[in-house]
C-alpha positions in Angstrom: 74.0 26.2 -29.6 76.4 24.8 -27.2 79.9 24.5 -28.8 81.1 21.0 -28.0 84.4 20.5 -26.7 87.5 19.7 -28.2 90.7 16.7 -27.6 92.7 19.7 -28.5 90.9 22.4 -25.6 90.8 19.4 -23.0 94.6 18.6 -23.4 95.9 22.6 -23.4 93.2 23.0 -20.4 94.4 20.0 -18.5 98.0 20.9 -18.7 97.6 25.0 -18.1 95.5 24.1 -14.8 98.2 21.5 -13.8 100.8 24.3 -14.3 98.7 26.8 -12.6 98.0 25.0 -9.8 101.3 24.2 -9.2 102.4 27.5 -9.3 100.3 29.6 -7.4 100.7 26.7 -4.6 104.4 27.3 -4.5 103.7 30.9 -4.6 101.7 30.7 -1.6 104.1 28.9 -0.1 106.8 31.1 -0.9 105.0 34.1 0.4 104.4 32.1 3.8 107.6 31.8 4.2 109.5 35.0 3.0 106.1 36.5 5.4 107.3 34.9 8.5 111.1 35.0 7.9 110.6 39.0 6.7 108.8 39.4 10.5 111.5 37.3 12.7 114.0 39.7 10.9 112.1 42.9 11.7 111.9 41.7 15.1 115.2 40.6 15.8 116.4 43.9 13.7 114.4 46.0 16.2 115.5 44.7 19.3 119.4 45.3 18.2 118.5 48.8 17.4 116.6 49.8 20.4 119.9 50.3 22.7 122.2 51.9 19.9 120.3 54.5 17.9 118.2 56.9 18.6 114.3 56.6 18.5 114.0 59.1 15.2 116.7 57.0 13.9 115.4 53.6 14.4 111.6 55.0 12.9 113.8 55.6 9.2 115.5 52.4 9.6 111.9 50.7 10.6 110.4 52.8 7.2 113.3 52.0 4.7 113.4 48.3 6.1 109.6 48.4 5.7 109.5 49.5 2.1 112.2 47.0 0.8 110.5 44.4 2.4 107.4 45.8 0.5 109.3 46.1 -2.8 110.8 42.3 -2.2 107.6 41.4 -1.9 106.3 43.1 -4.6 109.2 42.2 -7.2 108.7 38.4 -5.9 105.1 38.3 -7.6 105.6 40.2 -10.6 108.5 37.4 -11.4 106.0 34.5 -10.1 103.7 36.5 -12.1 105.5 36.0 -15.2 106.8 32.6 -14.7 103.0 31.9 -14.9 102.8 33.5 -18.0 106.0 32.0 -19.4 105.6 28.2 -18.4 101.4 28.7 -19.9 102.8 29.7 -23.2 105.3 26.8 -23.0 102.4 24.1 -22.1 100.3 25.7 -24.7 103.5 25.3 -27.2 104.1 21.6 -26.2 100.3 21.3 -26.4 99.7 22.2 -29.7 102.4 20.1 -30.8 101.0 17.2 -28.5 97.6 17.6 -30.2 98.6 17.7 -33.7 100.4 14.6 -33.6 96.9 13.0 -32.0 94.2 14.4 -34.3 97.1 13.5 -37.5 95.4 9.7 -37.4 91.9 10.6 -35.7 91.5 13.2 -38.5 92.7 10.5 -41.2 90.2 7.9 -39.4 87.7 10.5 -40.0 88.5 10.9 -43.5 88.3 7.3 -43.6 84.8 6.6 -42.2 83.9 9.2 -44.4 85.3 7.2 -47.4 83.2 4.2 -46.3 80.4 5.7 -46.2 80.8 6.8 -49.6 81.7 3.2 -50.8 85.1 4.1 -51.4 87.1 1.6 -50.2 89.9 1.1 -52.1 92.3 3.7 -50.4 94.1 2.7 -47.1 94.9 5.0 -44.4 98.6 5.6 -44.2 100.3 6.9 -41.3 103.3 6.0 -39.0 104.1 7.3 -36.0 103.0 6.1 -32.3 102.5 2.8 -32.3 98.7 3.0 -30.2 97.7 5.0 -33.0 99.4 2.6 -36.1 97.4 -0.3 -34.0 94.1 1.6 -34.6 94.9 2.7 -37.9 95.5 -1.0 -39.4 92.6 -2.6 -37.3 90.6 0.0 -39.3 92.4 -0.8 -42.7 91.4 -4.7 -41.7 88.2 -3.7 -41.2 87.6 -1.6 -44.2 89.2 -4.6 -46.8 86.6 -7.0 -45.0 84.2 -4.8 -45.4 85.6 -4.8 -49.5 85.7 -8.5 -49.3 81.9 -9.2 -48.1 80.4 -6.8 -50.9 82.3 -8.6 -53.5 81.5 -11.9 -52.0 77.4 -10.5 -51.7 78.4 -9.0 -55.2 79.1 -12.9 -56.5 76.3 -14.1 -54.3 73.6 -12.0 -55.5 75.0 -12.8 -59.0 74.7 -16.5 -58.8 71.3 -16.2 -56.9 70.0 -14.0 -60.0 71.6 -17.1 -62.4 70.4 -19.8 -60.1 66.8 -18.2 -60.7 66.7 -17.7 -64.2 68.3 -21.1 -64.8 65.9 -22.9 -62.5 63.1 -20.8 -64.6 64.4 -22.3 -67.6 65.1 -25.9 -65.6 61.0 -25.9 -64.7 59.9 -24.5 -68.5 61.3 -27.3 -69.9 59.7 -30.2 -68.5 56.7 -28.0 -68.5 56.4 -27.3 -71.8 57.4 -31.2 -72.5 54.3 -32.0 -70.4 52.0 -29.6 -71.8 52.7 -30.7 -75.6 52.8 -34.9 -74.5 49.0 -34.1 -72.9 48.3 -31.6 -75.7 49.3 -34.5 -78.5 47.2 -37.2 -76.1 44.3 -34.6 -76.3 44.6 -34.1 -79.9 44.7 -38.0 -80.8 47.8 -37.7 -81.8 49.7 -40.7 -80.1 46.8 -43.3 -81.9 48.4 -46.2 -81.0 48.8 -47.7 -77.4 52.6 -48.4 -77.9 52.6 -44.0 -79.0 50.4 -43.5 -76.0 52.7 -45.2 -73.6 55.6 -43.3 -74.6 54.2 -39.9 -74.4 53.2 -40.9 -71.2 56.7 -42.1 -70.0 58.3 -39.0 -71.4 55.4 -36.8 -68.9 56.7 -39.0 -66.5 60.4 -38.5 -66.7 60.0 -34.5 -67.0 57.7 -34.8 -63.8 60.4 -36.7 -62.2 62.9 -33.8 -62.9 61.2 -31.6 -62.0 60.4 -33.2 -58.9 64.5 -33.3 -58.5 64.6 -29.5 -58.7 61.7 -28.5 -56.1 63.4 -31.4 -53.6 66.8 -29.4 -54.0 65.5 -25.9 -53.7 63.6 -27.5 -49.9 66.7 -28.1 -49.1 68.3 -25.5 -49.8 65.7 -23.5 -48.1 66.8 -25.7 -44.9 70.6 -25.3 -45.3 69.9 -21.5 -45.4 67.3 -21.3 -42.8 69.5 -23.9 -40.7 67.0 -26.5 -40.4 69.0 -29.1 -41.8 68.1 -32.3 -39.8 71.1 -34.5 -39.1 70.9 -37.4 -36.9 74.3 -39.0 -36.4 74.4 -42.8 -36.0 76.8 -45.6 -36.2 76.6 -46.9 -39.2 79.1 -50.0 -41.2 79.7 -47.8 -44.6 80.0 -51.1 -46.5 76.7 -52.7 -46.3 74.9 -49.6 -46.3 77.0 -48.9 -49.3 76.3 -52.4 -51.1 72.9 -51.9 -50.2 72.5 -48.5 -52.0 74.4 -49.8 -55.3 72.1 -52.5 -55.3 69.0 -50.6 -55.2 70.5 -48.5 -58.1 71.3 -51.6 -60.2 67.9 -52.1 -60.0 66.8 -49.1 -61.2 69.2 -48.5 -64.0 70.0 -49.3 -67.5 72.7 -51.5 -67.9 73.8 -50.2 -71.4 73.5 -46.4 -70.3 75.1 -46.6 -66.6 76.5 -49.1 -64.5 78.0 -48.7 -60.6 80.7 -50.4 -59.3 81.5 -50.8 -55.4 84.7 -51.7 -54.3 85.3 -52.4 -50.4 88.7 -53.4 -50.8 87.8 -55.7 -48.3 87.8 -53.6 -45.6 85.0 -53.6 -42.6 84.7 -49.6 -41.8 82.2 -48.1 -39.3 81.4 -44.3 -39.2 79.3 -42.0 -37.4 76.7 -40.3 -40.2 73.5 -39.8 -40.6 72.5 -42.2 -43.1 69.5 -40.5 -45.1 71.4 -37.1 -45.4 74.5 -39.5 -46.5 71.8 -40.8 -48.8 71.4 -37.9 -50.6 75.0 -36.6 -50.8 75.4 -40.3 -53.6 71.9 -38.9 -55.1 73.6 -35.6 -55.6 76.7 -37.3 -57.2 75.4 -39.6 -58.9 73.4 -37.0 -60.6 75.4 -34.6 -61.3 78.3 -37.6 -62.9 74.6 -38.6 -65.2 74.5 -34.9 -66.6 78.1 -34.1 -66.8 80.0 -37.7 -67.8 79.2 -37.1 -71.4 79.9 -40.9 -71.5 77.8 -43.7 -72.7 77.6 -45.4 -70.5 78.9 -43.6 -68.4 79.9 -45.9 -65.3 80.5 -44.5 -61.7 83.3 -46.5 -59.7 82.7 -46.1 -55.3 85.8 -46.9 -53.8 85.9 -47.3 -50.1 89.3 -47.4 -48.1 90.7 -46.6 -44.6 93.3 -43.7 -43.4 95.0 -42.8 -40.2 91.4 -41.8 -38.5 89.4 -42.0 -41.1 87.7 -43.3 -43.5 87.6 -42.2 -47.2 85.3 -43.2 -50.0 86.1 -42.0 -53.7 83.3 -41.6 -56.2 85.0 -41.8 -59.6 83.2 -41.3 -63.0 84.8 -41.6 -66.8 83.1 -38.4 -67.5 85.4 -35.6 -69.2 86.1 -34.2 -65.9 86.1 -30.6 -65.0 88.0 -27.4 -66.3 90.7 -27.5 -63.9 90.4 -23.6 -63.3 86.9 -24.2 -62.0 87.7 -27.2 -59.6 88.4 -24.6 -56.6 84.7 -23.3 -56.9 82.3 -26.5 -58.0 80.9 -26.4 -54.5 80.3 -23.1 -54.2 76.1 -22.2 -54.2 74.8 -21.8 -57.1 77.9 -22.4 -59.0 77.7 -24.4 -62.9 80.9 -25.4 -64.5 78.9 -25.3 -67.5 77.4 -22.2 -67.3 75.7 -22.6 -71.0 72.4 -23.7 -69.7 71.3 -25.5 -73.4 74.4 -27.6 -73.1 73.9 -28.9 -69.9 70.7 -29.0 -67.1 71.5 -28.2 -63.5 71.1 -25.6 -60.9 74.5 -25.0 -58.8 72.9 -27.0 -56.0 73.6 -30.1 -55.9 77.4 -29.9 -54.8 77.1 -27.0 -52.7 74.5 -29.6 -50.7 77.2 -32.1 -50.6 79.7 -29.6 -49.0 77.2 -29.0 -46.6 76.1 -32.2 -45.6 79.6 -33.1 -45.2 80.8 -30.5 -43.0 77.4 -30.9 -40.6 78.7 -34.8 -40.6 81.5 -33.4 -39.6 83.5 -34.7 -42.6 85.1 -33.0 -45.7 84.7 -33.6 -49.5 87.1 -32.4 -52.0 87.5 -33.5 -56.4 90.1 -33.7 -58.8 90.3 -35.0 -62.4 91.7 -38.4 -62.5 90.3 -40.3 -65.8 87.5 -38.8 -64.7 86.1 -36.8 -62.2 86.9 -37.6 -58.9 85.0 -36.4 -55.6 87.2 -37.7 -52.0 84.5 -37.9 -49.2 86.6 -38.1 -45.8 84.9 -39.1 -42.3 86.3 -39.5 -38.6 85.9 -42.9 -38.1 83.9 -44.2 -35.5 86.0 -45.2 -32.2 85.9 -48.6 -31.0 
């Protein structure tokens, strides 16, 4: 097996080859030059000899000038020779310290992805020192308490989605089972008078109607998910659509167990929505003020009034309001206020479908507790 390289082996190799190199260059160099200055001098030596000395003479002065030119020579690589040796043990020294201060935070990143993959990831990595490698460090720190964030937001998710199941289990049992006894008493002759028959037939027809509630909210939550929400944006004047849907309701409702009241503050408003998705947002909280008002009757108040840019429209109930701890998350999915399911029907759903809507509308809702629970729907409103 081929033993992979190292950051540690690539940096000591780099930096002994860049001293190398340079050295035996000016080696050669050097050895060019004491060559041709060491053979202008023998020259230049012999010719003032020749007419002085004698010929044995000038051989022993040729010989001895010969062998310290040899011994120059000689003593000139054995020192090149060592500074080799010398400045290599002083890259490798600066290299080692080079490379431990660069595998300090790879290591620690290392230990880190190996945390993560663990699931451990409630340790950060600490280190200080250069400031490319802090960078790194805290990107991965960032990373790692996203990471953290997303599992306990699946965590909740998967929490509510398990709730949201059982509850809506429980939501379709019960007008099931109210059905199945009201057909089961019609069966048995129980209901022997018209006037009995007729109201175990309304009250089939009421749980059918709930249930036919539930399996619209659960489509569309199946299209908010899948992102096949239709919106069609049109130019619409809020006020008569909004006088024409309290109407409609009016007709529809008890007097003595709900009432609606719209309020335009005189004030003509035009808005860019789509009008059977903004439909279904007043469905939703007009639904959800009929199971939580705890009122009777319980009476739902739309106010409609302009801003700078907009155009806001208050739905106010004289319901008990919510816990004011649990206002920040009523339009999460999924999420119940009341989360005692035989207090209190409902799936989580509704309001998270308003959020939606709203945002897709390009609008923003928000509640309070004012006398009442309070939902502010804001939209841009529509240029002239």
């Amino acid at each position: 097996m081929v033993k992979k390289d190292t950051v540690r082996r690539r940096i000591f190799r780099s930096n002994a080859w860049m001293v190398l190199i340079i050295l035996l260059l000016f080696f050669a160099i050097n050895m060019l030059v004491i060559k041709i200055y060491a053979e202008s001098v023998e020259t230049e030596f012999q010719q003032l000899m020749e007419p002085i000395v004698a010929e044995e003479e000038l051989k022993d002065y040729v010989k001895d000038f010969t062998l310290r030119k040899h011994q120059f020579v000689l003593l000139f690589a054995v020192d090149g020779g060592l500074c080799i040796v010398v400045l290599i043990m002083v890259s490798q020294f600066f290299t080692k310290r080079l490379t431990s201060r660069i595998m300090e935070p790879l290591e620690a990143l290392s230990d880190g992805a190996k945390r993560i993959r663990d699931n451990d990831l409630g340790q950060d990595i600490v280190y200080a020192g250069d400031q490319e490698f802090e960078e790194v460090c805290a990107t991965f720190n960032e990373m790692q308490q996203h990471i953290l964030q997303e599992q306990e937001k699946n965590r909740k998710y998967e929490k509510a989605r398990t709730d949201m199941i059982a509850g809506i289990s429980h939501d379709l049992r019960t007008p099931l089972t109210a059905i199945r006894g009201t057909i089961k008493g019609l069966m048995d002759g129980v209901a022997a008078t018209p006037e009995l028959q007729n109201k175990f037939l309304q009250t089939a027809y009421r749980r059918s109607g709930d249930m036919d509630v539930l399996l619209n909210q659960l489509f569309y939550l199946s299209k908010v998910e899948t992102g096949n929400m239709p919106v069609s944006m049109q130019r619409i004047d809020l006020c008569n659509f909004l006088h024409q849907y309290v109407n409609a309701k009016k007709e529809l409702s008890d007097p003595a167990q709900e009432r609606i009241v719209f309020d335009t503050a005189e004030l003509t408003a035009e808005a860019e929505i789509d009008p059977e998705q903004f439909q279904r947002i007043l469905d939703n909280l007009l639904e959800n003020s009929r199971k939580y008002a705890q009122q009777t009757p319980f009476c739902v108040t739309l106010l409609l009034k302009r801003e700078t840019g907009k155009i806001c429209l208050d739905v106010k109930d004289n319901g008990v309001g919510v816990p004011e701890d649990k206002l920040p998350y009523i339009f999460d999915e999924f999420y119940r206020a009341d989360e005692s399911r035989n207090k209190k029907e409902g799936n989580g759903l509704g309001l998270y479908i308003v959020k939606h809507l709203m945002e897709a509308m390009k609008g923003t809702v928000s509640a309070e507790n004012a006398d009442g629970f309070v939902v502010h729907l804001e939209f841009p409103e529509a240029k002239a």
